[in-house]
C-alpha positions in Angstrom: 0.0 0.0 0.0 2.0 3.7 -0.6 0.6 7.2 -0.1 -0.6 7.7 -2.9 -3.4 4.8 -2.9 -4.2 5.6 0.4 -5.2 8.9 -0.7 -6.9 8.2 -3.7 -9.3 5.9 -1.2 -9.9 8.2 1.1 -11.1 10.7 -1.8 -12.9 8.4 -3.6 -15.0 7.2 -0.1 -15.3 11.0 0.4 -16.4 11.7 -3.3 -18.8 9.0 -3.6 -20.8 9.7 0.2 -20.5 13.4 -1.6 -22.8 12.6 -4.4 -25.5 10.3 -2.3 -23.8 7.0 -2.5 -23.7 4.2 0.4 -20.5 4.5 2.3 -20.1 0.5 2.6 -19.0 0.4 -1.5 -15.8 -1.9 -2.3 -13.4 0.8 -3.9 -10.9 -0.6 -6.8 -8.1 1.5 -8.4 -5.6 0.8 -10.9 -3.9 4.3 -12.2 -0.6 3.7 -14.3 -1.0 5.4 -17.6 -2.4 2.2 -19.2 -5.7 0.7 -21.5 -7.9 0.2 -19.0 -7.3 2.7 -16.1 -9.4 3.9 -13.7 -11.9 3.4 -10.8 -14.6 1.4 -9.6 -16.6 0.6 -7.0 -18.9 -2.4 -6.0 -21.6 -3.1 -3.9 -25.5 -2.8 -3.6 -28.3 -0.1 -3.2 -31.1 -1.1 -0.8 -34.3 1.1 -1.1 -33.5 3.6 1.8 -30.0 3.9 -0.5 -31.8 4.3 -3.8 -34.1 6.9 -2.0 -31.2 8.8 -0.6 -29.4 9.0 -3.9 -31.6 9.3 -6.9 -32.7 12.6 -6.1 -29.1 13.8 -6.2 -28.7 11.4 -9.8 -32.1 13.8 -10.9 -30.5 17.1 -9.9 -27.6 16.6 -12.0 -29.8 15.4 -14.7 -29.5 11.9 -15.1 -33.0 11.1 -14.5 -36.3 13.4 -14.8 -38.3 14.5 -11.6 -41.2 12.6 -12.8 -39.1 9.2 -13.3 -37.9 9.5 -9.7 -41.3 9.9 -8.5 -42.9 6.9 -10.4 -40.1 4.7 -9.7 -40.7 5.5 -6.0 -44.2 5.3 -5.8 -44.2 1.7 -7.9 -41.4 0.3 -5.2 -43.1 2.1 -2.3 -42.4 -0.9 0.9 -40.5 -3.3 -1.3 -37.2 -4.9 -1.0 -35.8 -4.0 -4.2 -32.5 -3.5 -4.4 -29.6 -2.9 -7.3 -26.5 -4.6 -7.0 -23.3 -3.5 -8.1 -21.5 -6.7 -9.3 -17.8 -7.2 -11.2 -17.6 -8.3 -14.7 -15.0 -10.4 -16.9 -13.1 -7.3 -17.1 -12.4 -6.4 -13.8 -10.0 -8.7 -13.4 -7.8 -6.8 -15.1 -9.1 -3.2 -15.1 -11.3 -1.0 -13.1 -13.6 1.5 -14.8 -17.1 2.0 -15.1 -17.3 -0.8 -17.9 -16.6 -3.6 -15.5 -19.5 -2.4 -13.3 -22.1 -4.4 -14.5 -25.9 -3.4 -12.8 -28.4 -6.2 -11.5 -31.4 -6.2 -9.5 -34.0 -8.6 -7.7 -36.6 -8.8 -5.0 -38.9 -5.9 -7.6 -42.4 -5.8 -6.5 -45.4 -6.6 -8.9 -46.1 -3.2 -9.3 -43.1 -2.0 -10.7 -42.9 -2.1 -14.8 -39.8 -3.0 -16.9 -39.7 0.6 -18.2 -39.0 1.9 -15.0 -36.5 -0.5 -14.1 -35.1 0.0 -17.2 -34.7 4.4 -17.1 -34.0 3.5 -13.5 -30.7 1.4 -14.6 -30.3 4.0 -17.9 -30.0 6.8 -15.4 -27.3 4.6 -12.3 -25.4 3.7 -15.9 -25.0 7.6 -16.8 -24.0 8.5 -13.1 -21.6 5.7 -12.7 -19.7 6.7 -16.0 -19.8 10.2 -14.7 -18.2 9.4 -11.0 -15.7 7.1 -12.5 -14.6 9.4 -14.8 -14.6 12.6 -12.3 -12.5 10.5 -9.9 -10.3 8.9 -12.0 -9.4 12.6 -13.0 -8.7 13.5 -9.4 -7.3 10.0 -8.5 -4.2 10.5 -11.1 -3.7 14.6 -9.8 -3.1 13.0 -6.5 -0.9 10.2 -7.6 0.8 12.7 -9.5 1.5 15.1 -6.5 2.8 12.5 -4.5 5.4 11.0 -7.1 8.1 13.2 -8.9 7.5 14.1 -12.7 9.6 16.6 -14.8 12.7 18.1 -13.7 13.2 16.5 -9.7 15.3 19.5 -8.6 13.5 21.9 -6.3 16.9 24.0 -4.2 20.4 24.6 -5.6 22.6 26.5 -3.5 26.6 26.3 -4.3 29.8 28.0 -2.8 32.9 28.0 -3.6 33.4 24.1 -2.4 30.1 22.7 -2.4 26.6 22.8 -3.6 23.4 21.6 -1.5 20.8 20.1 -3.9 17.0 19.2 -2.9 15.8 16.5 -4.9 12.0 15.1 -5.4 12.5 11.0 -5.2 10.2 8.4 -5.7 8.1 7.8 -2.2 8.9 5.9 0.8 6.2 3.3 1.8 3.2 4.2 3.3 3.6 5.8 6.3 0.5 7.2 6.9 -0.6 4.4 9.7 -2.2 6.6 12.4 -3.3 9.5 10.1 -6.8 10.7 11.1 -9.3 11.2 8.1 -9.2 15.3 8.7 -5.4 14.9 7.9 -6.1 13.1 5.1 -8.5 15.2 4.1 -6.1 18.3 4.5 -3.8 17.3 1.8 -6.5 16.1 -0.5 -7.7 19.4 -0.5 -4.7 21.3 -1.1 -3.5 18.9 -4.0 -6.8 18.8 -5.8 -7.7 22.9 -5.0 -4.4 24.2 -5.1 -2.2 22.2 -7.2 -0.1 21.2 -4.0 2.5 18.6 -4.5 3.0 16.1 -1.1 6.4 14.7 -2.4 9.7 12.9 -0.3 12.9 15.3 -0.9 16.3 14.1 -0.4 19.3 17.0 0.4 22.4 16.2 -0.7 25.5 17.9 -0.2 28.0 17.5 -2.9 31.6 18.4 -4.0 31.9 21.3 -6.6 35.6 19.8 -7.5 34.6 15.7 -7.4 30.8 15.3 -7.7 30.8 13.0 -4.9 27.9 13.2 -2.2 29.4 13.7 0.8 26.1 14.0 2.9 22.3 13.6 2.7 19.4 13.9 4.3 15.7 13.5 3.8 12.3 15.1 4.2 9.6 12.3 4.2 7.0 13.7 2.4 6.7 17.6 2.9 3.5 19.4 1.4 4.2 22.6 -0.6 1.9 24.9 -2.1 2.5 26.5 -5.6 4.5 29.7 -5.4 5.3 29.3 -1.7 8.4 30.2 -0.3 10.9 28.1 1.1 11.5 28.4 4.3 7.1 27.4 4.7 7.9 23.8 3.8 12.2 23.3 4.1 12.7 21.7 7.2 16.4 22.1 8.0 17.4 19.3 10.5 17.4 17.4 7.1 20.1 19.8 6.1 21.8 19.3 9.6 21.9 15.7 9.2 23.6 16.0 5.5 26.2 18.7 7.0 27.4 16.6 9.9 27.6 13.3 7.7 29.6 15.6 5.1 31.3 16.8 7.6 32.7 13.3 9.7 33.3 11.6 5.7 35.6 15.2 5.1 37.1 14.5 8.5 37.5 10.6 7.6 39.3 11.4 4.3 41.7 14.1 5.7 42.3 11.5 8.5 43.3 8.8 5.1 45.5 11.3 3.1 47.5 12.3 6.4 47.9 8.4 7.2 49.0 7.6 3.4 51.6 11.1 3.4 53.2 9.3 6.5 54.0 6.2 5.0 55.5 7.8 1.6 
């Protein structure tokens, strides 16, 4: 499990209870550039689920006023319910084509053409989710994993230079993050552009190129345009200086052993 995936969970739970949807839905994500991509999510819609979110499926126009009121009337007491179930292709993708949409228990009074704009309408909100937060799911992965040019700080002297780098992201170490943490970050990534992104400080000789000391930030979260010292935290840049330090020390310590013995 890394960050990122934990991220893109949590929005997706967060999205989906946003729109009207259960919050007991299996999520499934697969984001890596490839045929196939995206999200889904699996479960099933009891009555008091159905009557919770198809008004909110009407107000953003995948089903008429009139269709949610005569599907409600004809399944008035029943135990119908929809069920969310995988397909062939979901074992090897997850979008809103391996969401196939079932039902049973419907009661005698409700007709096939109701069941079937009922199941037109889930279809056209299910594409529309799925799309939304497979959108939203790649802008976090994205803000979590270095893409373009990793350097964020140069600073050189006269002897050495002090680089920050983005690198690729530790495991998951968000065990014991509350959801309003969580949340925190999703917001700024998704609202902001905010990247949430490991950095490793190396200190480096000007004359050999060779790292003398490093240190890293696990996973700072930095705003677009914001200045550095918001987000640097130097104790990573203490660490790097005294390991540069005791390897300069070391080598000194070699060269005045090997000009004793010549």
């Amino acid at each position: 499990m890394t960050i990122a995936y934990t991220l893109t969970c949590r929005h997706i739970a967060n999205h989906l209870l946003a729109r009207g949807w259960p919050e007991d839905l299996d999520v499934y994500t697969h984001l890596s550039y490839g045929q196939g991509d995206g999200i889904a999510f699996y479960g099933r819609l009891s009555m008091a689920d159905l009557n919770r979110l198809l008004p909110a499926v009407q107000e953003r126009g995948h089903l008429k006023k009139a269709e949610v009121e005569t599907f409600s009337q004809q399944a008035r007491d029943s135990e119908f319910t929809v069920h969310l179930t995988k397909n062939s292709l979901a074992g090897y993708c997850a979008h809103a084509g391996t969401i196939d949409l079932n039902y049973e228990n419907e009661p005698e009074g409700l007709n096939e053409d109701t069941i079937r704009t009922l199941m037109n309408g889930l279809r056209e909100e299910i594409n529309e989710v799925c799309a939304e937060l497979k959108k939203s799911g790649y802008k976090i992965q994205e803000a979590v994993w270095p893409i373009g040019n990793p350097t964020v700080i140069t600073r050189k002297t006269r002897n050495f230079e002090v680089i920050v780098m983005e690198i690729e992201p530790s495991e998951d170490n968000s065990y014991g993050w509350d959801h309003e943490q969580q949340d925190l970050i999703i917001d700024s990534i998704l609202s902001t552009g905010a990247s949430y992104r490991m950095l490793d400080v190396l200190i480096v000789s000007t004359k050999t190129s060779q790292v003398l000391g490093r240190g890293y930030i696990d996973h700072v979260l930095r705003l677009p345009g914001e200045p550095t010292h918001k987000w640097f935290d130097r104790g990573a840049l203490k660490h790097a200086t005294h390991e540069a330090r005791v390897n300069i020390r070391q080598l000194l310590n070699a060269f005045a052993s090997f000009q004793q013995v010549v």
